[in-house]
N, CA, C and O atoms as CSV, one atom per row, in Angstrom:
chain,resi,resn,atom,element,x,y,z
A,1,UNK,N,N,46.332,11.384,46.834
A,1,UNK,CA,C,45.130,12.127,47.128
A,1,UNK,C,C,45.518,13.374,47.927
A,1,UNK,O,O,46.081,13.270,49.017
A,2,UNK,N,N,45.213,14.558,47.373
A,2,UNK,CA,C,45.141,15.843,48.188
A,2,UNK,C,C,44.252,15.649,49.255
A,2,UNK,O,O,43.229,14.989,49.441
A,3,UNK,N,N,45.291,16.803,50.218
A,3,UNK,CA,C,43.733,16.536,51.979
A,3,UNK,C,C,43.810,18.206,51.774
A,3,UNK,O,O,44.707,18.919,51.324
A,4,UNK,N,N,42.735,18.452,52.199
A,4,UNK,CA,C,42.199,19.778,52.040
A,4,UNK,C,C,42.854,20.180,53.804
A,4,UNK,O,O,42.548,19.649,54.872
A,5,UNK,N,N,43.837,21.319,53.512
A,5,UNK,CA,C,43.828,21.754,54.639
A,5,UNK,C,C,43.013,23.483,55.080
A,5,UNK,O,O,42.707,24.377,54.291
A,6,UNK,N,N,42.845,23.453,56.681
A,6,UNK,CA,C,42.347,25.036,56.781
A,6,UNK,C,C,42.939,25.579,58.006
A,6,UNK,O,O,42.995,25.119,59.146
A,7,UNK,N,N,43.447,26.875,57.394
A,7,UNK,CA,C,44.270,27.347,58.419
A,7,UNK,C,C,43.344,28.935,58.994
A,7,UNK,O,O,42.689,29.778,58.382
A,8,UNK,N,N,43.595,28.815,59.962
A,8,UNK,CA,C,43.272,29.644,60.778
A,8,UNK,C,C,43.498,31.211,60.879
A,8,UNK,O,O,44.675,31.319,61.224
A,9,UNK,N,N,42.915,32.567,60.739
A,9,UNK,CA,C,43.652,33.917,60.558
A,9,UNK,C,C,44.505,34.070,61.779
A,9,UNK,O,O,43.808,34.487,62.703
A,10,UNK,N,N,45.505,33.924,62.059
A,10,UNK,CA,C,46.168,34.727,63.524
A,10,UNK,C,C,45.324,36.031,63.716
A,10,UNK,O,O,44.628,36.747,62.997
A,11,UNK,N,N,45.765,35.995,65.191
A,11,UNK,CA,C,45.301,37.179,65.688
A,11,UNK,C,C,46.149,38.470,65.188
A,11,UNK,O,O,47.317,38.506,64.801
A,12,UNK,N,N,45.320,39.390,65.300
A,12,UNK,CA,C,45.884,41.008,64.689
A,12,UNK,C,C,46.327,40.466,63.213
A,12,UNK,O,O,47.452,40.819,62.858
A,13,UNK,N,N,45.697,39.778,62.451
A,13,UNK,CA,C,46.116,40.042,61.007
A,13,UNK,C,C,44.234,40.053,60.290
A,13,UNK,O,O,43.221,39.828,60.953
A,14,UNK,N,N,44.311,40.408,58.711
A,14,UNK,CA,C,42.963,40.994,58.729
A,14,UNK,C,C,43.100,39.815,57.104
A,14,UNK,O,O,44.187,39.729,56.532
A,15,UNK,N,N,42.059,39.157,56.669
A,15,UNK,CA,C,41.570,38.758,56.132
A,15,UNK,C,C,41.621,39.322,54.820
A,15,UNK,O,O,42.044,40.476,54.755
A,16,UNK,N,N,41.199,38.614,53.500
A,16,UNK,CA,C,40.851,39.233,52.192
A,16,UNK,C,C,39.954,40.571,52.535
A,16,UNK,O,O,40.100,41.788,52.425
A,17,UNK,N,N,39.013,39.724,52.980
A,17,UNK,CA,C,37.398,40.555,53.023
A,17,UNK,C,C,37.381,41.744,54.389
A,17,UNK,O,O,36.702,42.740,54.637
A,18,UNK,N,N,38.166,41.248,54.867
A,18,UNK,CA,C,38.854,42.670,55.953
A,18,UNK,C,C,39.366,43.883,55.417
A,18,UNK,O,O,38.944,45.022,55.618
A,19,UNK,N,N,40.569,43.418,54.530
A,19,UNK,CA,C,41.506,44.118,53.982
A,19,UNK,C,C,40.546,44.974,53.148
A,19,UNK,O,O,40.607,46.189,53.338
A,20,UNK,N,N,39.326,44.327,51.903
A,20,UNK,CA,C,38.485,45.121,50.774
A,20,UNK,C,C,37.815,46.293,51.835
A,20,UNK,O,O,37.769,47.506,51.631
A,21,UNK,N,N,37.238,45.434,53.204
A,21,UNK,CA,C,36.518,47.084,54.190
A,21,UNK,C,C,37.643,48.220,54.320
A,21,UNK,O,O,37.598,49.405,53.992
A,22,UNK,N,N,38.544,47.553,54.840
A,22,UNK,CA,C,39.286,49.188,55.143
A,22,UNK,C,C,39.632,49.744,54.111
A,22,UNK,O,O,39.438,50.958,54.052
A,23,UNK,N,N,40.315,48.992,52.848
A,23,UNK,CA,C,40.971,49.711,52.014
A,23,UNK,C,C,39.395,50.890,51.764
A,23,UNK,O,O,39.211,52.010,52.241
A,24,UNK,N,N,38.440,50.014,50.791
A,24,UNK,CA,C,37.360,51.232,50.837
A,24,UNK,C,C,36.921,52.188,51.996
A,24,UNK,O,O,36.279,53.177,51.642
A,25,UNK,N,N,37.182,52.029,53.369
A,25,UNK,CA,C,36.898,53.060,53.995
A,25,UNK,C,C,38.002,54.262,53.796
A,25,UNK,O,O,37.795,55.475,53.791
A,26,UNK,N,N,39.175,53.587,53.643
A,26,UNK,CA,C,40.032,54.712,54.003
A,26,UNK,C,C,40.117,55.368,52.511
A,26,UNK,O,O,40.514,56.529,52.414
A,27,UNK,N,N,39.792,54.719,51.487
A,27,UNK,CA,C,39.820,55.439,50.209
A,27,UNK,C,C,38.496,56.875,50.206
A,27,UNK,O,O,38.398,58.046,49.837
A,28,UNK,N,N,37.738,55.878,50.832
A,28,UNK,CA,C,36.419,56.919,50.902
A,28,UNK,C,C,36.641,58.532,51.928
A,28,UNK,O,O,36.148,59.638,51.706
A,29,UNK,N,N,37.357,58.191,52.805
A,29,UNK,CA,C,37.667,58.751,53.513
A,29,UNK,C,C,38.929,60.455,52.910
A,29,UNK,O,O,38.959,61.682,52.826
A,30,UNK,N,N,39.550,59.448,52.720
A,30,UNK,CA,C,40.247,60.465,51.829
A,30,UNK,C,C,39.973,61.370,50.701
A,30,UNK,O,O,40.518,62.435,50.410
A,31,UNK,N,N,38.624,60.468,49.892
A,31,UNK,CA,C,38.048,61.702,48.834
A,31,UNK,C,C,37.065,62.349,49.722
A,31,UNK,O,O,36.636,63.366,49.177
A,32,UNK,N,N,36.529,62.139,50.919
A,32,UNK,CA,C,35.727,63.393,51.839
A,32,UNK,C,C,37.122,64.119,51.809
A,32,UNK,O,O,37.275,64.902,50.871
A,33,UNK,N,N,38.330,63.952,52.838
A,33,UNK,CA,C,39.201,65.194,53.281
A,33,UNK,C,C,39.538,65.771,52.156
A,33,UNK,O,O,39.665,66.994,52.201
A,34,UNK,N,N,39.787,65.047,50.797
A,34,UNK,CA,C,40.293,66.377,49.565
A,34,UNK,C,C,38.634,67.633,49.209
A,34,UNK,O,O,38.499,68.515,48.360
A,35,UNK,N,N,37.887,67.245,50.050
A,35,UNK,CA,C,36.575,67.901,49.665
A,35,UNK,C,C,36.275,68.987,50.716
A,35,UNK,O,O,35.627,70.013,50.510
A,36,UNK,N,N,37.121,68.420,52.431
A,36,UNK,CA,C,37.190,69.661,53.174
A,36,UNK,C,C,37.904,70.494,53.400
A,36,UNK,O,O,39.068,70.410,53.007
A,37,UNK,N,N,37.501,71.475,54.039
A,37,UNK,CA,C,38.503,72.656,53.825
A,37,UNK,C,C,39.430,72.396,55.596
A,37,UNK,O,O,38.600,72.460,56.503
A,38,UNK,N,N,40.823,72.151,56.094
A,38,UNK,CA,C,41.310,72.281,57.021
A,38,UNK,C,C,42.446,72.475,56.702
A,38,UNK,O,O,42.817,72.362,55.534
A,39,UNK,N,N,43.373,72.870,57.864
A,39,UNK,CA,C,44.375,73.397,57.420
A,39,UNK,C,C,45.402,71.602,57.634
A,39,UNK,O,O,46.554,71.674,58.065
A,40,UNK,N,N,45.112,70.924,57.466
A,40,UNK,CA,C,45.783,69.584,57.529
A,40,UNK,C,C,46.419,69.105,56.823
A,40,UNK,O,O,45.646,68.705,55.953
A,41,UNK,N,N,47.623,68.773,56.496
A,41,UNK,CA,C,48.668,68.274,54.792
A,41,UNK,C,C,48.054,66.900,54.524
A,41,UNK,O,O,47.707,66.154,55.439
A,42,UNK,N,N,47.938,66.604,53.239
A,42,UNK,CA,C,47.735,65.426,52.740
A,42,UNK,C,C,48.154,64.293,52.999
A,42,UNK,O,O,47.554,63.224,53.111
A,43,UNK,N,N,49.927,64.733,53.155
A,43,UNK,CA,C,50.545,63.500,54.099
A,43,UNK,C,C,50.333,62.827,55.387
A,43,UNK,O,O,50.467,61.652,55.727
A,44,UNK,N,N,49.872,64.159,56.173
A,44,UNK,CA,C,49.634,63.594,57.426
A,44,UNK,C,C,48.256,63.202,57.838
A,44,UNK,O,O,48.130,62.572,58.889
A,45,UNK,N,N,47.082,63.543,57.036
A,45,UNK,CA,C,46.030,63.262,56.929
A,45,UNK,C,C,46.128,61.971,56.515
A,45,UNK,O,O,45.786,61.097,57.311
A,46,UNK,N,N,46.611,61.600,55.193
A,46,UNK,CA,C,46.866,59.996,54.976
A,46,UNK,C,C,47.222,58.939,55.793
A,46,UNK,O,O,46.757,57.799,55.784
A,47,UNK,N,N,48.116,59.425,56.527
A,47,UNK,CA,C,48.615,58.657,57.624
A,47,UNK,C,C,48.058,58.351,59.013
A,47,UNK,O,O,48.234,57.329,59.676
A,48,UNK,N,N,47.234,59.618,59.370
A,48,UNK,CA,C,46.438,59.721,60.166
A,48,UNK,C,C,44.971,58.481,60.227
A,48,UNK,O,O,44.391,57.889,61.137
A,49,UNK,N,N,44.809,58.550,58.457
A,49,UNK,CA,C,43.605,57.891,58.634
A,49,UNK,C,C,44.116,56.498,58.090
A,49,UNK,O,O,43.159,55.750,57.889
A,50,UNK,N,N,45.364,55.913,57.786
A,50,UNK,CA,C,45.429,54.892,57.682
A,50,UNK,C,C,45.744,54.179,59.012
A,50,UNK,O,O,45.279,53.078,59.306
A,51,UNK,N,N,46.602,54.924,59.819
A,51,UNK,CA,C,46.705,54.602,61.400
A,51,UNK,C,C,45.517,54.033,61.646
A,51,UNK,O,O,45.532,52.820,61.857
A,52,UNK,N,N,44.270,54.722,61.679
A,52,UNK,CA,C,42.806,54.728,62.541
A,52,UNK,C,C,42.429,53.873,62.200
A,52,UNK,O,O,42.110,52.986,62.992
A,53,UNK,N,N,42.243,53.691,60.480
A,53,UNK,CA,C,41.394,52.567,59.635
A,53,UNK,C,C,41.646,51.262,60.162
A,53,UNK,O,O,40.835,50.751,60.935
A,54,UNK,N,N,42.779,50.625,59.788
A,54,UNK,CA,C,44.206,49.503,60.132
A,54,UNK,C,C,43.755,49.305,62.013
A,54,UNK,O,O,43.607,48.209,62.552
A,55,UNK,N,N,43.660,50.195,62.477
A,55,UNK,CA,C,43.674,49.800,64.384
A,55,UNK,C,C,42.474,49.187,64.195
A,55,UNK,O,O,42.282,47.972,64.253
A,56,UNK,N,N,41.469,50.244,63.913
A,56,UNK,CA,C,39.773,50.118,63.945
A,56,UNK,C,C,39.347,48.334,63.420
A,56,UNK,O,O,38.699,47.419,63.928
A,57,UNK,N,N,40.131,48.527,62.143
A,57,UNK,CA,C,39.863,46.853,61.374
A,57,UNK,C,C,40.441,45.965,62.279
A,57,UNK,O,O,39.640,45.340,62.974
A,58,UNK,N,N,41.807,45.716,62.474
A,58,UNK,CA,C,41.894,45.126,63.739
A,58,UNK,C,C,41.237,44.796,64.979
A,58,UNK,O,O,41.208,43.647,65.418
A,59,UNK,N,N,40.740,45.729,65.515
A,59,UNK,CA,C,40.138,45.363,66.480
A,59,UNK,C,C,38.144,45.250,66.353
A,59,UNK,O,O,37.329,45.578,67.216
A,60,UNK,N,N,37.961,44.847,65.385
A,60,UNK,CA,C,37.119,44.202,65.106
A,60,UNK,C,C,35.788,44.983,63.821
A,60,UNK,O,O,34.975,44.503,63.031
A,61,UNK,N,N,36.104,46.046,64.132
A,61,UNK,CA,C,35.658,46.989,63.189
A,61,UNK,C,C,35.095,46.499,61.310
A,61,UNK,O,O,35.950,46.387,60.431
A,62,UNK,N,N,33.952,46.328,61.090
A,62,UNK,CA,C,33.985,45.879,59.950
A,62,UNK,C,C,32.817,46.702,58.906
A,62,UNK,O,O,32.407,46.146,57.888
A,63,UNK,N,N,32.387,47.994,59.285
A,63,UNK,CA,C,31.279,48.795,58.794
A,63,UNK,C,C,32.007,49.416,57.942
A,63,UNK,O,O,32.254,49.189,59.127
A,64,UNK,N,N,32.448,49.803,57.388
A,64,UNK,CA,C,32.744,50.372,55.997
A,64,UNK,C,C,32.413,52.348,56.448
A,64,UNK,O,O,33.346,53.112,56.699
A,65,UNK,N,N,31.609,52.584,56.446
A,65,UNK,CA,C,31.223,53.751,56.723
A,65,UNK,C,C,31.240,54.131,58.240
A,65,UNK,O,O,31.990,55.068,58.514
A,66,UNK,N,N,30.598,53.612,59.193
A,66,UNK,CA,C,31.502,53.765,60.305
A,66,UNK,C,C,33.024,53.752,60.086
A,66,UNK,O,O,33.533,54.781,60.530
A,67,UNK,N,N,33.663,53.132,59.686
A,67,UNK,CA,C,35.198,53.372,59.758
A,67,UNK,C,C,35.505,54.786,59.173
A,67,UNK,O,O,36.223,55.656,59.666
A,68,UNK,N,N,34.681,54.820,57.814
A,68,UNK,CA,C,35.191,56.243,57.340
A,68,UNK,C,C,34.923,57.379,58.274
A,68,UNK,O,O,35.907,58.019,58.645
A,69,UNK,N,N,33.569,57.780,58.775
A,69,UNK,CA,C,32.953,58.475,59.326
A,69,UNK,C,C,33.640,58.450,60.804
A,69,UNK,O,O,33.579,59.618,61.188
A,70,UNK,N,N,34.245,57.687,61.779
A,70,UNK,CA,C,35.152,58.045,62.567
A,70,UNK,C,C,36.449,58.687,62.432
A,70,UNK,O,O,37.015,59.619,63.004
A,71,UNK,N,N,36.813,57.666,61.234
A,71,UNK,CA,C,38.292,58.168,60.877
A,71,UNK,C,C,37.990,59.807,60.391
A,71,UNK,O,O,38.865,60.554,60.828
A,72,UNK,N,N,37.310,60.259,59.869
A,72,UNK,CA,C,36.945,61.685,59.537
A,72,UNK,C,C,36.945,62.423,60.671
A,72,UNK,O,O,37.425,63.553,60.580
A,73,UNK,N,N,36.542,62.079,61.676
A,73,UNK,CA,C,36.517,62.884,63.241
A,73,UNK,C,C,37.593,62.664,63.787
A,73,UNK,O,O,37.632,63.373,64.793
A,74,UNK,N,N,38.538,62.049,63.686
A,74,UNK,CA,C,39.578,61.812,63.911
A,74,UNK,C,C,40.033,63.186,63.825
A,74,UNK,O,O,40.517,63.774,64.792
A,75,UNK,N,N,39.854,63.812,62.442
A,75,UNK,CA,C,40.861,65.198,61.807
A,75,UNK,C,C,40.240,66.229,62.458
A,75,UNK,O,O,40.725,67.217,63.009
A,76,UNK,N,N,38.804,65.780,62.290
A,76,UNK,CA,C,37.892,67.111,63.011
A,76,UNK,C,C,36.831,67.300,61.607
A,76,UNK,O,O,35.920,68.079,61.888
A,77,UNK,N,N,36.767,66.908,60.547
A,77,UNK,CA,C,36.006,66.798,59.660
A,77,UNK,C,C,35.207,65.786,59.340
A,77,UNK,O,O,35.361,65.002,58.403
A,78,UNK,N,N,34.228,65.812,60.239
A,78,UNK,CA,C,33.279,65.018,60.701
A,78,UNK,C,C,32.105,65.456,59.737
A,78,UNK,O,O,31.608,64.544,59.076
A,79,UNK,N,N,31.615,66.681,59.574
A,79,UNK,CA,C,30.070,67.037,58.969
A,79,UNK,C,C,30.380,68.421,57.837
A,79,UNK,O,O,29.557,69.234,57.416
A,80,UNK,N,N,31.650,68.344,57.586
A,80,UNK,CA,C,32.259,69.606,56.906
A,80,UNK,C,C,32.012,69.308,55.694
A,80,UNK,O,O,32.015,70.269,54.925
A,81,UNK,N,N,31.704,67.853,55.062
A,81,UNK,CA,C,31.510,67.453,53.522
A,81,UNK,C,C,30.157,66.920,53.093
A,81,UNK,O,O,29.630,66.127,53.874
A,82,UNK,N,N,29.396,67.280,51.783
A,82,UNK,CA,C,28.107,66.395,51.645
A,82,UNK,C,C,28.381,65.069,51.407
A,82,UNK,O,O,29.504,64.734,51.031
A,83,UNK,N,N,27.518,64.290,51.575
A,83,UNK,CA,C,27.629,62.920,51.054
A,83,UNK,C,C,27.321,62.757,49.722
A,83,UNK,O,O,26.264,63.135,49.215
A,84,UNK,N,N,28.582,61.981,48.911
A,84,UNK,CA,C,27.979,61.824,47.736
A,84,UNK,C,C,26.914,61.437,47.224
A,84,UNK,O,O,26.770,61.465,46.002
């Protein structure tokens, strides 16, 4: 007979359903910055907002749009893009 076991998330690691929020924030995030105009490289913008996304989810963060919408102020392109 199988025993059903359940294990627990450690701390600082992020879940399935963690992982689906940030990835979509930070995806979302990134088609706002290809839409604003700054003088910021792609690379470091990427990195920038995967840094933020990844901390933010970690530490408890789970709004989807809040995440994007900070991580955007992060660069300084906060209200520079319409909403789709």
């Amino acid at each position: 007979m199988a025993t059903q076991q359940h294990f627990r998330t450690p701390p600082n690691t992020l879940g399935p359903d963690d992982l689906r929020v940030a990835a979509t924030a930070f995806e979302a995030a990134l088609v706002r910055f290809r839409q604003a105009t700054t003088y910021i490289t792609p690379h470091s913008a990427r990195q920038a907002l995967a840094f933020f996304v990844i901390d933010r989810a970690l530490s408890g963060e789970r709004d989807e749009a809040r995440l994007r919408d900070e991580a955007l102020r992060l660069l300084g392109i906060g209200g520079q893009v319409a909403t789709p």
